[in-house]
N, C-alpha and C positions, 0 to 999 in steps of 0.2 A: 684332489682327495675329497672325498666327503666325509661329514661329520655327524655324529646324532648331539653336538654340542646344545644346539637351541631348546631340542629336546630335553632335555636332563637337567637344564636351566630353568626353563617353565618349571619343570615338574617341581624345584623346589620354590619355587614364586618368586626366583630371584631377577632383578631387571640385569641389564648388562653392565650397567655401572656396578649394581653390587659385586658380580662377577670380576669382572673388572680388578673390583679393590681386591678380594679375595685372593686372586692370583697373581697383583702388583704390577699388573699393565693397563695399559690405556684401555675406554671404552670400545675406543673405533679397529684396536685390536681385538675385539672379541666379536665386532661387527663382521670385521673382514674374517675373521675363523669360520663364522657362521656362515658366510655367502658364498665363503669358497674359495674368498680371493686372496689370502693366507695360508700357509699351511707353517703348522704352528714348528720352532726349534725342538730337539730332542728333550732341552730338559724342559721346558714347555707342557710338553706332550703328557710328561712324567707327573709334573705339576699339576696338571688337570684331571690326569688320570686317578691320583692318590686322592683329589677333594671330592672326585665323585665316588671313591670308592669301586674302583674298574679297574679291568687293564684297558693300556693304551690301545689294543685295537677288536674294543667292544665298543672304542668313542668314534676312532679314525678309520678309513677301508677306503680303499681303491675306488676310483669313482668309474660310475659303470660305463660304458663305452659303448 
């Protein structure tokens, strides 16, 4: 699955840690969302989705093949 996570993070200048705190997971979970090597739980999704202000799949889509 790919994500525009990293993107949406930059844009508000936040590092991964602040992230991180924000949604009450580890840094290296937000490492792994971002590279691909995670793909986040349902309520996760939901969780990320409502702090940035999106739906869940304006963040998450099918990775292109």
């Amino acid at each position: 699955m790919d994500n525009r996570l990293r993107e949406l993070r930059e844009a508000r200048g936040w590092s991964q840690g602040e992230l991180a705190e924000r949604l009450e997971v580890s840094r290296q979970t937000i490492n792994a969302l971002e590279t691909g090597k995670y793909d986040p739980s349902l309520p996760l999704a939901f969780r990320i989705a409502r702090l940035f202000d999106a739906r869940i799949e304006d963040i998450f889509f099918p990775a292109v093949t």
